[in-house]
C-alpha positions in Angstrom: -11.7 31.6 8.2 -8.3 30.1 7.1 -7.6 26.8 6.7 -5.0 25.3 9.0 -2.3 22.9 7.9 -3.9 19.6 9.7 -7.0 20.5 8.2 -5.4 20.4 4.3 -3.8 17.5 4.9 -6.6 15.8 6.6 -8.5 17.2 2.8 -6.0 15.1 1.1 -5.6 12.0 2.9 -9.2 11.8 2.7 -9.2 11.3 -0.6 -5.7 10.3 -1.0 -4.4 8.2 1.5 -1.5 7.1 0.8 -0.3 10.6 -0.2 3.0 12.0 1.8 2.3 15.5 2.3 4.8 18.9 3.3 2.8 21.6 3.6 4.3 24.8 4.2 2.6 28.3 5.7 4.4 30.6 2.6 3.3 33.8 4.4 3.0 32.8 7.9 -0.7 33.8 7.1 -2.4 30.4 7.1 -3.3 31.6 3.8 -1.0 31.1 1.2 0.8 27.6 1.2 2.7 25.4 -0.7 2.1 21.1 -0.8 4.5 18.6 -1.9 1.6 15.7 -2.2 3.8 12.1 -3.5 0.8 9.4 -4.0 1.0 6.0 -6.1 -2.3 7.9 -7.0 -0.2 9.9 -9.0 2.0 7.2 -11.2 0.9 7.8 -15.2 -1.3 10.2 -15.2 -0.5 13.8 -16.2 0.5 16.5 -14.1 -2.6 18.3 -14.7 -4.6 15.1 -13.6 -2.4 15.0 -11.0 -3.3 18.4 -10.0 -7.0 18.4 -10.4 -7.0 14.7 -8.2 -5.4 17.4 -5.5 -7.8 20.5 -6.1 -10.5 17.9 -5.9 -9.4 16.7 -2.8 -9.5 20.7 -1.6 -13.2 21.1 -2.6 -15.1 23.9 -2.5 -12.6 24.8 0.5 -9.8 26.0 -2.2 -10.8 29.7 -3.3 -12.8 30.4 -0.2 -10.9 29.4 2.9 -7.5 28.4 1.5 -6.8 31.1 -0.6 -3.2 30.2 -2.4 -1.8 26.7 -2.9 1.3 25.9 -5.3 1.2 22.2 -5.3 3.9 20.1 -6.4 2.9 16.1 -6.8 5.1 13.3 -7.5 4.5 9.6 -8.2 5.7 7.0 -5.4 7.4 3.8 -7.4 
């Protein structure tokens, strides 16, 4: 069962929650998707910290029922 786009985001915010998300359907699968996730979360760390704070988020969900996610991340100054 895919994962729908509420259901990512509601992923994220939970652990997140002042993330602005845009999530969109690549394949108009509800498969493969891309995020743009902007956090203060995100201000100084690395981009693969940044990354794993979002794959995290994902749990075991990511690999099972969301199958492919290109994430972008950005800090909020």
């Amino acid at each position: 069962m895919a994962l729908s786009i509420k259901e990512i985001t509601d992923l994220i915010t939970a652990s997140i929650p002042d993330a602005v998300i845009e999530i969109n359907d690549l394949m108009g699968d509800n498969n493969h998707y891309s995020a743009k996730i902007t956090s203060k979360v995100f201000n100084n760390l690395s981009k693969i910290e940044q990354h794993k704070l979002v794959y995290k988020s994902l749990g075991k969900k990511m690999g099972n029922e969301l199958h492919a996610l290109t994430i972008t991340t950005k800090e909020l100054k």
